[in-house]
C-alpha positions in Angstrom: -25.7 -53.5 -22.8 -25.7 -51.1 -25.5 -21.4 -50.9 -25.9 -19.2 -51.1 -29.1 -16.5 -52.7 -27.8 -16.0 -55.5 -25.2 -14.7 -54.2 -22.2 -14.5 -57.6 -19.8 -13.1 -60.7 -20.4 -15.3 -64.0 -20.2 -13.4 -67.5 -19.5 -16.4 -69.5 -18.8 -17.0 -69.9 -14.5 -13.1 -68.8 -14.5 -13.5 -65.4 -15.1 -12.7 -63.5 -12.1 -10.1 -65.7 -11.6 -8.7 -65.0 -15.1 -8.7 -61.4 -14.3 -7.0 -61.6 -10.9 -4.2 -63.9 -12.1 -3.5 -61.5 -14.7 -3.9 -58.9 -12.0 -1.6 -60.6 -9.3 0.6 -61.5 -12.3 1.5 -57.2 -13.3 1.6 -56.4 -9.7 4.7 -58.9 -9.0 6.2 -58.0 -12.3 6.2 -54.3 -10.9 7.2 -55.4 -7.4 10.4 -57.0 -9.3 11.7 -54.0 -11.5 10.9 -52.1 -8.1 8.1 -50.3 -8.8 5.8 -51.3 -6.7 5.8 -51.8 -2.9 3.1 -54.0 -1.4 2.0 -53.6 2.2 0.4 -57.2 3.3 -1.4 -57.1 6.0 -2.9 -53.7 6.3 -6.1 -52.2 6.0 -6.9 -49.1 4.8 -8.6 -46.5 7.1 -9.7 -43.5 6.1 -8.5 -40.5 2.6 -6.5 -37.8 3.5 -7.6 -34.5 1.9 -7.1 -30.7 2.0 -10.3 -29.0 1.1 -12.3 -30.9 -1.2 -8.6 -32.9 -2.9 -7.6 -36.3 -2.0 -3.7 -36.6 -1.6 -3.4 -39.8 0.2 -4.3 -42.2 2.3 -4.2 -43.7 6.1 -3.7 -47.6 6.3 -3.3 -50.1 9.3 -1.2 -52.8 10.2 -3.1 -55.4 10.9 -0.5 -57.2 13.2 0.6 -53.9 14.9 -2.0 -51.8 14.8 1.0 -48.9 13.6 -1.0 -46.4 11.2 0.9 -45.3 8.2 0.0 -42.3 6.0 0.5 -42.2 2.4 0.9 -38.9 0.4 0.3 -38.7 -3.1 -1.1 -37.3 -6.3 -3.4 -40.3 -7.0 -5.5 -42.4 -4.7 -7.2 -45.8 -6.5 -9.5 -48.3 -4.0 -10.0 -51.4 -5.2 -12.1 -52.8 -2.8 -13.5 -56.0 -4.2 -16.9 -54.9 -5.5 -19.4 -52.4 -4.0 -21.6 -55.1 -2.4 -21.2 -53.6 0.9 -22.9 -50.3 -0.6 -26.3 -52.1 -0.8 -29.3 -53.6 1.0 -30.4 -56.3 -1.4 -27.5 -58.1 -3.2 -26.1 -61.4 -5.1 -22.6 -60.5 -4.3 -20.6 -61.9 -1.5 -20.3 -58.9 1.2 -16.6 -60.7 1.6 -15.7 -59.4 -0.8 -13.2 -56.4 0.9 -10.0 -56.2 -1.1 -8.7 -56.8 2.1 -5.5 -59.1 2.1 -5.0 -60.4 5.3 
């Protein structure tokens, strides 16, 4: 409550599913023009800082088990929803960002 401007989208009960077609729908655009790399199968581990700045992270192969470390300026998690963070919730703890 209490925003100017509409920030989400509503589609009726389609919402979320709306927003991750769009979503899914950038990604492979970028993945195309070879932009993007995807990395199925893999879950991420753990950040990678020096001293108090983030500059990458560690991921898994889920098949393997290989680790692989990924240096960078930037570091976004999308994991799905914070569910997981709380005691008492609605939302489905499922709900990783995992892809596996």
């Amino acid at each position: 409550g209490g925003q100017k401007k509409k920030r989400t989208a509503f589609a009726q009960s389609d919402t979320g599913k709306q927003l991750m077609t769009a979503l899914i729908d950038a990604v492979r655009r970028e993945e195309s023009a070879g932009t993007v790399e995807r990395f199925p199968h893999h879950k991420f581990r753990t950040l990678l800082f020096s001293g108090n700045i983030c500059g990458g992270c560690t991921v898994q192969d889920t098949y393997t088990g290989e680790l692989l470390r990924f240096v960078c300026d930037a570091v976004l998690i999308a994991t799905g929803g914070p569910h997981g963070l709380f005691g008492d919730t609605t939302g489905s703890l499922a709900n990783t960002g995992e892809v596996t």
